[in-house]
N, C-alpha and C positions, 0 to 999 in steps of 0.2 A: 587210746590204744589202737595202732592199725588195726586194719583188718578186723573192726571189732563191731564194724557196720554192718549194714544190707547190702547184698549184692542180687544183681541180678543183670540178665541179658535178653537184645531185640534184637532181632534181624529185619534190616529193612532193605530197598531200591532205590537207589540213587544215582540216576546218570545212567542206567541199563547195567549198574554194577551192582555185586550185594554188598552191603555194608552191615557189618556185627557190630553193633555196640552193648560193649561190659560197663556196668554202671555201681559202684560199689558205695554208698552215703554213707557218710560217719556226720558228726555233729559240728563240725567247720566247713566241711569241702565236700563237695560231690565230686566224683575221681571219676573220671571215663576211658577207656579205651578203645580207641575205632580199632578193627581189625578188617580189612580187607579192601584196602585204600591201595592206589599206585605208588602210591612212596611208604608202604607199607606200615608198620604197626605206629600209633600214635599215641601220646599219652595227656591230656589236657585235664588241668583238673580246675574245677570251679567254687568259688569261696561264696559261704553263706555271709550276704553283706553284714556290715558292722557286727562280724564274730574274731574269737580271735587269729583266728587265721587269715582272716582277709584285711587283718590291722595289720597284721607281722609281714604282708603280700604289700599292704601299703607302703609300709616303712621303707621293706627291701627297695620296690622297683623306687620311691621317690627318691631317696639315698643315690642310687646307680643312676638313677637317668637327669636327673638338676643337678645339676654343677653349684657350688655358692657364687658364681659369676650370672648363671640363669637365674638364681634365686636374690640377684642383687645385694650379696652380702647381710644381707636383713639378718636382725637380732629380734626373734621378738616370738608371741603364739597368740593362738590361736582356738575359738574352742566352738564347736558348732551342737547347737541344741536339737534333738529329732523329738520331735511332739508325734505323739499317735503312731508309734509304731508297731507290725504290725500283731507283736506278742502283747498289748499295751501296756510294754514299759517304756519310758522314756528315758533318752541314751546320749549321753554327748561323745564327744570323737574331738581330742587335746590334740594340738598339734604346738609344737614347742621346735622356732629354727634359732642357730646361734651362726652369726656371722656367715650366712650365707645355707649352711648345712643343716639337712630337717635333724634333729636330733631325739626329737619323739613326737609319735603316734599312738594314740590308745586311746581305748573306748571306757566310756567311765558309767556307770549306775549311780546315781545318785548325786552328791555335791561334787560338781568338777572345781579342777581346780581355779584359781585365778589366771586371767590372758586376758593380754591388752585388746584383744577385738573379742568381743562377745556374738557370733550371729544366732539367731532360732528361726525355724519355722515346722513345717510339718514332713515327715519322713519322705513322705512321696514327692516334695518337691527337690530334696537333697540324692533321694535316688535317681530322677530324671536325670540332673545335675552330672553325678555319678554315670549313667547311662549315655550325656552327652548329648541330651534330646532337650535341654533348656541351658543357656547362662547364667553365670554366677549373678549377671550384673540383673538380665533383663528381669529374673527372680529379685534382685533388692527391689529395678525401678516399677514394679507390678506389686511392692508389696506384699509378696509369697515370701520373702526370709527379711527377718528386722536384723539390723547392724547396730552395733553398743561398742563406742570408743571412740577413738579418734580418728575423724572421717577426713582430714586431708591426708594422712597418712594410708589408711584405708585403702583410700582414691590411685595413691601415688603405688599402693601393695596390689593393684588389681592384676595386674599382668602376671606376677608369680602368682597367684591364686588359680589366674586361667592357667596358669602352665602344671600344678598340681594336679586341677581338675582335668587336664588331659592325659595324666598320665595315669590317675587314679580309674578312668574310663576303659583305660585297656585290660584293667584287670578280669578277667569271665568269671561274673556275680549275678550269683544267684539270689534276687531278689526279694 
């Protein structure tokens, strides 16, 4: 329900300028408003990672910004294991494309479904990932995330995978 969170505001200095920030948390997103910036009111809100809101933030911008021409027409999905996360349930994140176009996103409890690449490893290395502060690959070749499926295919899918994970990076998650 909007509005059905915590709100609260800080004043702080930034630049010799004041800056107010309205901080409102619900149970997906934390919503902020800067007020007193040169281009005046601002509105940015940040998604609780792998919650629904930051699957639905997934979906949209990966939808809008990969073309099926970026995503090489690929048919196929996807399913990524988070071990030790940090409510301790473990979580997988489906990703399902049909000829080029992501077609779904969603975060599963429990038995995910079936997808031709299988990866797992542990939460904090898929947030890095997410954060843009490790690769998808140098996390396989270190042994931080295990791969299950068919690795020339895999091999050949790396490059839409890096271009996912850059766009999944832009999204402002909160951790």
């Amino acid at each position: 329900m909007a509005g059905s969170g915590r709100t609260g505001a800080r004043r702080t200095m930034v630049g010799g300028h004041t800056l107010i920030v309205f901080i409102r948390l619900e149970p997906d997103a934390l919503h902020m408003v800067l007020d007193g910036t040169k281009t005046g009111d601002q509105f940015m809100e940040t998604f609780k990672y792998l919650s629904n809101g930051w699957t639905q933030e997934a979906h949209r911008r990966l939808r809008a910004e990969l073309t099926a021409e970026k995503m090489k027409f690929v048919t196929s999905s996807m399913v990524t294991f988070y071990q030790n996360c940090p409510d301790g349930i473990d979580r997988a994140l489906y990703y399902r494309f049909v000829e080029g176009i992501i077609d779904e996103v969603s975060v599963i409890e429990g038995s995910p479904p079936e997808a031709e690449f299988r990866i797992s490893g542990d939460y904090e290395t898929f947030a890095k990932i997410s954060r843009a502060e490790m690769g998808s690959r140098s996390a396989l070749m270190s042994g931080k995330l295990k791969l299950a499926g068919n690795m020339v295919k895999a091999l050949r899918l790396a490059s839409v995978v890096d271009r996912m994970n850059k766009v999944l990076a832009t999204i402002p998650t909160e951790y």
